[in-house]
C-alpha positions as CSV (number, residue, x, y, z in Angstrom):
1,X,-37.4,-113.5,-15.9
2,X,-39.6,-113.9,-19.4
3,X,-38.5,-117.1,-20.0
4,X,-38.7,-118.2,-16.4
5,X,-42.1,-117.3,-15.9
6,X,-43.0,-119.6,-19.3
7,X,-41.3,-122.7,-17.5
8,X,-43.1,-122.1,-14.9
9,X,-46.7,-121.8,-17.1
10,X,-45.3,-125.0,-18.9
11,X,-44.5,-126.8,-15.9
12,X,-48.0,-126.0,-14.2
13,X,-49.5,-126.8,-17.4
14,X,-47.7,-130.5,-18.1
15,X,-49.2,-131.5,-14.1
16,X,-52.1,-130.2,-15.2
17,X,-52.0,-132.6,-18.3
18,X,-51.2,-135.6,-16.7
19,X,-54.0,-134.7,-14.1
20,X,-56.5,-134.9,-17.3
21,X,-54.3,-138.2,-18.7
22,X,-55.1,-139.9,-15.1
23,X,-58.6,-138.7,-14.5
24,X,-59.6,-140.3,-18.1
25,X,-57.8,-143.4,-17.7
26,X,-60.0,-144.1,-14.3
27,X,-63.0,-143.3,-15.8
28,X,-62.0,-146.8,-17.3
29,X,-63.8,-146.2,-20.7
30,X,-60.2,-146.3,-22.4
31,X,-57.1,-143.2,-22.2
32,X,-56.4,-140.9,-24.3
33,X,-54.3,-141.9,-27.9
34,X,-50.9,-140.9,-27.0
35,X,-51.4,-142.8,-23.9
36,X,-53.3,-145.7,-25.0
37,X,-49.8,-147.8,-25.8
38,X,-48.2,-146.9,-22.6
39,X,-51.8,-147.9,-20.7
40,X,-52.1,-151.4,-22.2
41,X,-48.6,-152.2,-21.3
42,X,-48.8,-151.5,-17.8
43,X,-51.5,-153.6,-17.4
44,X,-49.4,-156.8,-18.8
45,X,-45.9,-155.7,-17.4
46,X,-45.2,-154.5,-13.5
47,X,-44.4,-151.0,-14.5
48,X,-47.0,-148.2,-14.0
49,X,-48.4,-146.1,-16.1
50,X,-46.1,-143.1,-15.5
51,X,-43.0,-145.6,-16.5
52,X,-43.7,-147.1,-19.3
53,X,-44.9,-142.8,-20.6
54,X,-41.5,-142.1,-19.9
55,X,-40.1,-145.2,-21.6
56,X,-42.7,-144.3,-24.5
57,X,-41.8,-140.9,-24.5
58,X,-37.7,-142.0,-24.7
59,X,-38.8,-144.4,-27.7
60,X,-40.1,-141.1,-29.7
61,X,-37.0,-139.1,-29.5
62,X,-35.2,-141.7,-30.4
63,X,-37.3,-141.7,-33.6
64,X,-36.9,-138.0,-34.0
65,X,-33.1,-138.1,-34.2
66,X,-33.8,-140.7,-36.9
67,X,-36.0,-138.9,-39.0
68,X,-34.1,-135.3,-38.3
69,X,-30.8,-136.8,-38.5
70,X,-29.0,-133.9,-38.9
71,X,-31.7,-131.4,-38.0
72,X,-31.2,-133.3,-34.7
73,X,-30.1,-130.5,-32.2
74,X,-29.4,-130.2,-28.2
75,X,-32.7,-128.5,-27.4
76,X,-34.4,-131.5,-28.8
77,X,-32.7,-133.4,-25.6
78,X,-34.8,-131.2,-23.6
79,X,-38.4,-133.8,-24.3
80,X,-35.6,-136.1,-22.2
81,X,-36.1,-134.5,-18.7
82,X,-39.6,-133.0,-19.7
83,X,-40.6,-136.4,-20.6
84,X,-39.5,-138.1,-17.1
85,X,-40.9,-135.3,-14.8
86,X,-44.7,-135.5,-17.0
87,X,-44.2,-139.3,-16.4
88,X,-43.9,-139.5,-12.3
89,X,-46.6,-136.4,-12.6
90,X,-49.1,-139.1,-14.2
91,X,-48.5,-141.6,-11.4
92,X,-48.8,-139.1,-9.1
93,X,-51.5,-138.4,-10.2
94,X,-53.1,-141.8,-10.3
95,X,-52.5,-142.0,-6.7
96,X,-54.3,-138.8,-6.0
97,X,-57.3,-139.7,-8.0
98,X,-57.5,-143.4,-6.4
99,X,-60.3,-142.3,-4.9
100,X,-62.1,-142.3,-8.2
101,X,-63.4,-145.7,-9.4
102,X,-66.8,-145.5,-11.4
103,X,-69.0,-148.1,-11.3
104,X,-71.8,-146.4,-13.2
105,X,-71.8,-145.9,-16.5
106,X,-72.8,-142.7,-16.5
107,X,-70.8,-141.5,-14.1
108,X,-67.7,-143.2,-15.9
109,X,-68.9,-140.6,-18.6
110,X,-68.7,-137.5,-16.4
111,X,-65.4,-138.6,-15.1
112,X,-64.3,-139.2,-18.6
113,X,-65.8,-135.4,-19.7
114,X,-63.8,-133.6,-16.3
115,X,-61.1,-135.7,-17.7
116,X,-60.9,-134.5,-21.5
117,X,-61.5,-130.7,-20.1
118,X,-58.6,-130.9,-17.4
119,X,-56.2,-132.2,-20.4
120,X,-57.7,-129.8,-22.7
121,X,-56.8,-127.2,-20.2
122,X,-53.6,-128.2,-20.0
123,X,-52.5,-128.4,-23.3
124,X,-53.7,-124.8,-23.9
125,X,-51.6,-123.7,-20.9
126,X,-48.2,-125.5,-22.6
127,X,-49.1,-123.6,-25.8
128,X,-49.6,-120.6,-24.1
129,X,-45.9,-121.3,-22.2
130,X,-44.3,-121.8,-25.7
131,X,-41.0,-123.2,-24.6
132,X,-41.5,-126.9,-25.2
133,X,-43.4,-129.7,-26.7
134,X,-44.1,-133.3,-25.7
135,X,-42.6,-136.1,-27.7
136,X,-45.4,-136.8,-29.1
137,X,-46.5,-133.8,-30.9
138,X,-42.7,-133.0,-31.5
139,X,-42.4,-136.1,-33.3
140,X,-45.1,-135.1,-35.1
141,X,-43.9,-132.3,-36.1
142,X,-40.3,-134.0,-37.3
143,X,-42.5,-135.7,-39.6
144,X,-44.0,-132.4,-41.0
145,X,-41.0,-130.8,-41.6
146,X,-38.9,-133.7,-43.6
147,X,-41.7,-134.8,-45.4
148,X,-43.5,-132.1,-45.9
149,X,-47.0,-133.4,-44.8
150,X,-49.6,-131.3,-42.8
151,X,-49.4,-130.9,-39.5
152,X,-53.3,-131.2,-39.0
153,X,-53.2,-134.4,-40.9
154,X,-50.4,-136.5,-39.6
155,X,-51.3,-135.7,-36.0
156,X,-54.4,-137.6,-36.8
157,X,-52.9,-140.3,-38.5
158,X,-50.4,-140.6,-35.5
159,X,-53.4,-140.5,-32.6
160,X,-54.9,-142.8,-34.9
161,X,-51.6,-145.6,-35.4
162,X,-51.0,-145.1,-31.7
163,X,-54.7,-146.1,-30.9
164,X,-54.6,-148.9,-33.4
165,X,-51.5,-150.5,-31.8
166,X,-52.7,-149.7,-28.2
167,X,-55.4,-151.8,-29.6
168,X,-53.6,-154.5,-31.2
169,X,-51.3,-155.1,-28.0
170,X,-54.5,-155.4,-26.2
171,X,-56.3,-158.7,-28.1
172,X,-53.1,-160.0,-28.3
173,X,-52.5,-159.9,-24.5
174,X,-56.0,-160.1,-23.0
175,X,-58.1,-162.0,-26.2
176,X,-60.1,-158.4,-25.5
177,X,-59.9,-155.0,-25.9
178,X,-58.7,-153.0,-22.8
179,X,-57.6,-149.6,-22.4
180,X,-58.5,-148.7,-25.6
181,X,-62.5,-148.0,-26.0
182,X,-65.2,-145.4,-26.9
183,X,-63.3,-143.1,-24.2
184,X,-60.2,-142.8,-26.4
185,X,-61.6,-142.3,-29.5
186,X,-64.2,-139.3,-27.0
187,X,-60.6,-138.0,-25.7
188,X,-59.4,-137.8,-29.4
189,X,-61.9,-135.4,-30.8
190,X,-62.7,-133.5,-27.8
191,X,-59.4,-132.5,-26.2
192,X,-58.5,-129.6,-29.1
193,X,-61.2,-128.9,-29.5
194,X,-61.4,-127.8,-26.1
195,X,-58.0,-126.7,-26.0
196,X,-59.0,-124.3,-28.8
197,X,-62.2,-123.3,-27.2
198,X,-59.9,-121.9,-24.3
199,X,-57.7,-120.2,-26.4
200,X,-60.5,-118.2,-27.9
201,X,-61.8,-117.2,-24.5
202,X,-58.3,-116.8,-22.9
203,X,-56.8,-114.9,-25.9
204,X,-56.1,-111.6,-24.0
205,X,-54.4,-113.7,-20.8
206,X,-51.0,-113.7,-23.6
207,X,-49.9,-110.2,-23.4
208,X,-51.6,-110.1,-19.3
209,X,-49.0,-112.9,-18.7
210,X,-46.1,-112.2,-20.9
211,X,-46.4,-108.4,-21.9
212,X,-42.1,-108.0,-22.6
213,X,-42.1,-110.9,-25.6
214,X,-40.0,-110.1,-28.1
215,X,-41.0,-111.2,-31.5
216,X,-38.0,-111.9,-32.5
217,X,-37.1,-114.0,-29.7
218,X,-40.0,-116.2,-30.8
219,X,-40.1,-116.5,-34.2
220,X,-35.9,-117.2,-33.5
221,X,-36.4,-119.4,-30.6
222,X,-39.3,-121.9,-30.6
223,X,-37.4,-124.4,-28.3
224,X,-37.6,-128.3,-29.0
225,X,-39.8,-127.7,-31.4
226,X,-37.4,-125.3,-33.7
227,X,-36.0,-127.5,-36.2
228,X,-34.1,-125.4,-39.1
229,X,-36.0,-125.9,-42.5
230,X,-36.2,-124.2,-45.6
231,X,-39.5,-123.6,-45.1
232,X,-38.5,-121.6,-41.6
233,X,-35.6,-119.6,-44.0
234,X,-38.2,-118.6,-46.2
235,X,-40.4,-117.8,-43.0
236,X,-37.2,-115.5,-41.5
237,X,-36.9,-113.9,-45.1
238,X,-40.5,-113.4,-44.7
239,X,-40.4,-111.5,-41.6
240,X,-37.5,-109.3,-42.3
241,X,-38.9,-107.8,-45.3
242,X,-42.1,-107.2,-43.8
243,X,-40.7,-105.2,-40.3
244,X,-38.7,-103.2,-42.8
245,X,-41.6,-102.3,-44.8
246,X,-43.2,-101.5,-41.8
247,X,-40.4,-99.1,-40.7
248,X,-40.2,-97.4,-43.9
249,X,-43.7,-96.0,-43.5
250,X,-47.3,-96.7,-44.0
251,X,-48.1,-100.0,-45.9
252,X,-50.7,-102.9,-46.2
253,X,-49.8,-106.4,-45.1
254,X,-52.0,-109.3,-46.3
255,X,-51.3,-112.7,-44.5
256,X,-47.3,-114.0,-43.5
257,X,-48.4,-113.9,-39.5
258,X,-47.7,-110.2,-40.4
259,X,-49.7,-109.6,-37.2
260,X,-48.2,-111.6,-34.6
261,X,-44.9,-110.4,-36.7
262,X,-45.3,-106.5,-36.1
263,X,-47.5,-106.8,-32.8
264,X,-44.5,-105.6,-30.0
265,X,-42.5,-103.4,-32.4
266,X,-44.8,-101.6,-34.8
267,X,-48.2,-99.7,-34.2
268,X,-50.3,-101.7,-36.8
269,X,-54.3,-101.9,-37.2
270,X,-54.9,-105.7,-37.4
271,X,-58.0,-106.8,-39.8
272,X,-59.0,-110.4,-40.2
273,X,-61.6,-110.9,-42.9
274,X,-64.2,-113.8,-43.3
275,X,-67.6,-114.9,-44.4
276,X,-70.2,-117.5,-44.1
277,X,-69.4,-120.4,-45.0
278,X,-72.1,-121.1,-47.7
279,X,-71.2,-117.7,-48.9
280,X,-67.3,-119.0,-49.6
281,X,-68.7,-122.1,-51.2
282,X,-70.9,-120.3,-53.9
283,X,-67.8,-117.6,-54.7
284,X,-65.6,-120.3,-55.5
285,X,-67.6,-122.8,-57.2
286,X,-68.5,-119.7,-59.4
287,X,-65.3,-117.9,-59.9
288,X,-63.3,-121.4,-60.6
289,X,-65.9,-123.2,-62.0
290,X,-66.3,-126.1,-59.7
291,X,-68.9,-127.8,-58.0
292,X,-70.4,-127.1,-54.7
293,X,-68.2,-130.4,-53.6
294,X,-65.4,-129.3,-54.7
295,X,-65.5,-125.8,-53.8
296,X,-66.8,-126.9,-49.9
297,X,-63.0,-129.5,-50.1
298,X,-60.6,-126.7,-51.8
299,X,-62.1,-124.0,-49.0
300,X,-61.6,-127.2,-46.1
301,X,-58.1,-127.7,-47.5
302,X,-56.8,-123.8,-47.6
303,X,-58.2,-123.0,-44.1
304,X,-56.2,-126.5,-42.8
305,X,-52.8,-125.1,-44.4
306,X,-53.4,-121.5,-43.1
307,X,-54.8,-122.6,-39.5
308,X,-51.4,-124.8,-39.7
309,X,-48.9,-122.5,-41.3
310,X,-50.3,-119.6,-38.4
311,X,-49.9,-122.2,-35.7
312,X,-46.6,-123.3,-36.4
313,X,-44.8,-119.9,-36.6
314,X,-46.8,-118.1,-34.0
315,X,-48.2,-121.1,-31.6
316,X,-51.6,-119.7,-32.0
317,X,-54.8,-120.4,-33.3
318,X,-56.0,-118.8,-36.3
319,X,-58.9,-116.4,-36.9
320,X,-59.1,-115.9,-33.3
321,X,-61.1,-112.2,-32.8
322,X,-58.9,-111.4,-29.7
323,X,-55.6,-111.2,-32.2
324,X,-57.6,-108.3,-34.1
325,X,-58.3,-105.1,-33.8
326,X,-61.3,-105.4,-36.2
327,X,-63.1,-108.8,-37.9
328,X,-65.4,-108.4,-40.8
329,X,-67.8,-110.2,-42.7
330,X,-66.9,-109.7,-46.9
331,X,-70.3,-111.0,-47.5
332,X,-71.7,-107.8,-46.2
333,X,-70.4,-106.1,-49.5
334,X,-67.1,-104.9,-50.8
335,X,-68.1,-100.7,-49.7
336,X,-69.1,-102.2,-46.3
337,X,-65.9,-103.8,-45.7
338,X,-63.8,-100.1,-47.4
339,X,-66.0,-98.1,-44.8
340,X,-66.0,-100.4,-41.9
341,X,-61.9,-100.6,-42.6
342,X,-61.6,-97.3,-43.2
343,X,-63.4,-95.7,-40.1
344,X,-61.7,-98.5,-38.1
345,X,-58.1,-97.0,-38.9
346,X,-58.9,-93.4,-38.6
347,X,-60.6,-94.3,-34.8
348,X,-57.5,-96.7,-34.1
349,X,-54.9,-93.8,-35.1
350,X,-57.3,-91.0,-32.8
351,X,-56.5,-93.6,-29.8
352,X,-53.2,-94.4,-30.1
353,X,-52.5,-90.2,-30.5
354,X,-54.8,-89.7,-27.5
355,X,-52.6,-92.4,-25.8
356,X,-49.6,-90.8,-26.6
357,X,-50.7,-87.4,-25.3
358,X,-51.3,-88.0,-22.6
């Protein structure tokens, strides 16, 4: 019943993805990257828009089984079908939205906006499902795991090759660019962005919508996109020793997604600490002698691997307050942050007795 009720999130969430593919693309100010290529070529060849996705989509898991080779597995054939039904849902959806035909500028803009929040919306909803990924991000993440890159990184570099060619196909078939404008490079940076935004308002709807997961069963399980590394060993060792610290009594946890880890199976006070950004810069220049420069990259660069290393283990977003039981500000002072902890713990253990009580 769990894992039928995440289809089902997934499946409303991949129509409502190709309903904010479909609304950008006839806002006519250019589609979204990962649909830039398949754009442009249905408006040289008699396919639509939907077909050549799917034929797109085919194209990048057949790139996957090179690059995986023997990392390859069934559940990887599951983009196959996932990949076809998100394909007719696009050109279902461009018939539904035929209505919509801009002439306006600005009103190509709004259209373009509704667009970017409708996909934006739907991509939350698939990572919410947590039971399959497009071809295109999967692909990305094939990359990520045999080379080692970061996952942050290479997703840009792919949105940016596929815009690139999309773009490239275009002059070479119509001497000008079409498809590919200042509404896909719009799409590019404001469809996570969004997506994120809803996953910071929408934290608690998780555990509303899927209260029996079993942490084991996702960490285990992460469908097509579970591909064995050593890096997801080490992860496994990882979480092993940590619930068996946790059942051997009281300890403290720093890091290791030890709190999506422990969350269903072990009563644990969750803590995530920050600061202002400024405040991080000046610490680090000063305690490892760099420059404000450098300090401001090395800070960018460990919050990118620790946003990525927590997203691809727990398909969440990092930092988010609604994962915590308490968030604190270290700038505030090292007996600020003992006290605030401290008080924190002793009022989260007076609940969880009342609870139990009663």
């Amino acid at each position: 019943m769990e894992k039928l009720k995440r289809y089902l999130v997934f499946f409303i969430g991949l129509y409502i993805n190709s309903l904010g593919v479909a609304m950008i693309t006839k806002a006519a100010l250019g589609t979204s990257p990962i649909s830039s290529i398949p754009y442009v070529l249905s408006l040289q060849f008699p396919f639509s828009l939907g077909e050549f996705t799917i034929f797109f989509s085919l194209f990048l898991i057949l790139l996957q089984l090179f690059i995986l080779r023997r990392n390859f597995h069934l559940e990887h054939l599951l983009q196959i079908p996932i990949s076809i039904l998100f394909g007719y849902f696009i050109d279902i959806s461009m018939i539904l939205l035929n209505f919509v035909n801009p002439e306006l500028y600005l009103m190509k803009i709004v259209y373009l906006l509704i667009g970017c929040l409708v996909l934006g919306f739907g991509v939350y909803t698939e990572v919410l499902a947590n039971v399959a990924m497009l071809p295109g991000e999967s692909f990305v993440r094939a990359i990520v795991t045999v080379w080692h890159t970061e996952f942050g990184i290479t997703k840009v570099c792919f949105d940016a090759s596929m815009t690139i060619a999309a773009a490239v196909l275009s002059i070479v078939f119509f001497r000008q660019l079409n498809g590919v404008r200042e509404g896909t490079i719009i799409a590019a940076l404001l469809v996570g962005f969004i997506a994120r935004q809803f996953g910071r308002i929408l934290s608690p709807l998780e555990s509303k919508l899927f209260p029996a997961v079993q942490t084991e069963e996702t960490v285990s399980e992460p469908a097509v996109s579970g591909i064995p590394s050593p890096k997801d060993a080490i992860f496994e060792g990882e979480s092993k020793i940590i619930r068996a610290l946790a059942r051997g009594g009281n300890c403290v946890i720093m890091g290791r997604c030890a709190d999506y880890i422990l969350k269903d199976d072990f009563p644990c006070f969750r803590v995530f600490l920050q600061a202002p950004s400024d405040y991080r810069i000046r610490r680090i220049a000063k305690t490892e002698h760099l420059s404000k420069e450098e300090a401001a990259a090395k800070i960018r660069r460990m919050n990118q691997k620790r946003a990525d290393y927590y997203h691809y283990y727990t398909h969440r977003l990092w930092g988010i307050a609604g994962n915590y039981h308490l968030t604190l500000d270290t700038s505030l002072g090292r007996d600020y942050v003992l006290n605030s902890i401290t008080h924190g713990f002793w009022q989260y253990q007076e609940t969880a007795f009342s609870r139990e009580s009663h």
